[in-house]
C-alpha positions, 0 to 999 in steps of 0.5 A: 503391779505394773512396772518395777520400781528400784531406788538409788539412796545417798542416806543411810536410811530411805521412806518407805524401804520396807514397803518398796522391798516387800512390793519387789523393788530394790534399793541401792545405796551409793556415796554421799554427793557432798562427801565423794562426788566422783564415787556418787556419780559412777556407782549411780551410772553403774547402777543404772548400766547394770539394771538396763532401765527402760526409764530413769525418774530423777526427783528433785528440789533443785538444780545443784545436783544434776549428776543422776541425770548426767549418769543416765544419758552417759549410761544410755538411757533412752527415757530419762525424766527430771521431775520439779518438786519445788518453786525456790532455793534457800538464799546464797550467791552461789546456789544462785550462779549453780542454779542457772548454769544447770538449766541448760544442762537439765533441759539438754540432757533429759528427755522428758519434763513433769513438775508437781505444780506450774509454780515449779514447772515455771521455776525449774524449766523456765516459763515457756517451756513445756512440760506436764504436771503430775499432781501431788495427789493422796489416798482420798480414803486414808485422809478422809475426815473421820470423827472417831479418829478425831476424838480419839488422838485429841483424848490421847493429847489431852487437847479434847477443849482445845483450838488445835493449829496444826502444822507438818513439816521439816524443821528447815529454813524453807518451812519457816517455824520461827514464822510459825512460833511468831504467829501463835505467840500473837494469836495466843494472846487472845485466844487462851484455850489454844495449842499448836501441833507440830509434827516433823524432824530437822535441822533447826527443831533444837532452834525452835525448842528453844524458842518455845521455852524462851517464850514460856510456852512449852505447855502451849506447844505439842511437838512431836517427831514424824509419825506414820499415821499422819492421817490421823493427827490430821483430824485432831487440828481444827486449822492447818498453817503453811507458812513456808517461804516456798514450796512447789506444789506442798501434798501436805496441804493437799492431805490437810484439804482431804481431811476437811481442815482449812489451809492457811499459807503463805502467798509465796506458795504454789496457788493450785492447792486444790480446794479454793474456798478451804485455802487462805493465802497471807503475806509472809510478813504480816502476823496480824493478817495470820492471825485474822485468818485464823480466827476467820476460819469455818470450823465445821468439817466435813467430808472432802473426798469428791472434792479432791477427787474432782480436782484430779488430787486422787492418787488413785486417777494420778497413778493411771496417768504416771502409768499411761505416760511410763507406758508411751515411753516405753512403746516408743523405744 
């Protein structure tokens, strides 16, 4: 209600389109970066140009595109923002070499810096370097732990006398469900009455079925393709496992955390989710430490929501800062 939002999309297809549409924004579509380079950069810069936008707001996970933030300076843009979402890359000689030259080019030609986590901060823009963290905060009364829910989507699943591990998550190298299978395979062994929810898309999924049918556990494993609600499936887990090989700062933890479900994650993992005595961090490596933790947990829930709301993880107190820095910005023109 306060400022307009208009978003630039390279895929056929962007989250939330029909939300940002009915609010008032629009969404333009431009060339695919790996398939035409050249055309992305100009029709994102023509874009801009067009619109004559007192802010660009560039998200990203790496540094191997910095072409928007090129486009906004060359356009003009007084206000231009690169916003870290992440603490690593995949592994490869030449994203590495890419990651490094781009630094200087990130740090030169944006003019302000935000990073969901200190983890990302530091890895984006270098360790002395300032910039501000905006938290990957949530909607503290859609996540809160509601027992109705729970009953109901556990009936829905038929896991209603079940341990549920829960986990959400693209199917991608960086999330780590190989890791994941591996650790239920184990916990499974002593713990019979137990089933594994995944919720997610991706790349590798066909992989992970796969390895799900090769390990006879296909009655053992729920696994479902995105959803909307995801609110709710959270109440039907009795545990949450993270065990990505990085992150920046994961809001699905933070999601987890509100709906009173223990966090367990890996120690590559940015330290700052938000509620400490619900978090348990283990060394990627160590299926025995996992499946201790697991057995370990405090299964009794209860409502989160002041906690996270103290931890400054509500989006309803994070969206007045966004608000009063977007506003600074434009005052200062």
């Amino acid at each position: 209600t306060k400022f307009k939002f208009d978003f630039i999309c390279m895929f056929v297809k962007l989250c939330f389109e029909n939300e940002i549409l009915d609010l008032g924004g629009n969404i333009y579509k431009v060339a695919n970066v790996k398939k035409n380079p050249i055309s992305y950069y100009r029709e994102i810069k023509r874009v801009i140009k067009q619109n004559d936008y007192k802010i660009v707001h560039i998200n990203m996970l790496s540094k191997a595109n910095i072409l928007p933030i090129i486009a906004a300076k060359s356009a003009g843009v007084k206000n231009i923002i690169v916003h870290s979402h992440n603490a690593n890359i995949p592994k490869g000689i030449a994203r590495y070499i890419l990651d490094k030259i781009n630094r200087k080019i990130v740090l030169k030609n944006a003019t302000h810096f935000f990073a969901c986590s200190k983890k990302a901060g530091d890895w984006m823009f270098g360790k002395n370097f300032k910039y501000i963290i905006i938290n990957n905060a949530v909607d503290v009364k859609k996540f809160k732990y509601n027992e109705i829910i729970r009953k109901k989507i556990r009936q829905d699943l038929n896991v209603e006398d079940k341990f549920v591990i829960g986990h959400i998550g693209r199917f991608s190298e960086q999330k780590n469900h190989k890791l994941l299978i591996k650790i239920f395979i184990q916990f499974l062994r002593e713990n019979k009455n137990t089933v594994l929810l995944t919720i997610g898309e991706g790349e590798l999924k066909n992989d992970i079925e796969e390895m799900v049918k090769q390990n006879n556990i296909e009655d053992k494993v729920i696994l479902l393709n995105p959803v909307s609600n995801v609110n709710d499936y959270l109440q039907a887990m009795d545990v949450f496992i993270l065990p990505s090989k990085f992150e920046g700062l994961p809001v699905v933890a933070v999601e987890a955390q509100t709906s009173g479900l223990n966090v367990i994650a890996s120690d590559t993992i940015s330290k700052e989710i938000p509620i400490r005595e619900l978090t348990k961090y283990c060394c990627l490596d160590n299926i025995d430490m996992w499946c201790e933790a697991i057995k370990n947990i405090d299964k009794k829930r209860i409502d989160r929501e002041s906690d996270i709301v103290k931890a400054n993880y509500s989006i309803y107190e994070e969206t007045k800062k966004l608000q009063k820095l977007y506003k600074l910005m434009i005052e200062k023109e």
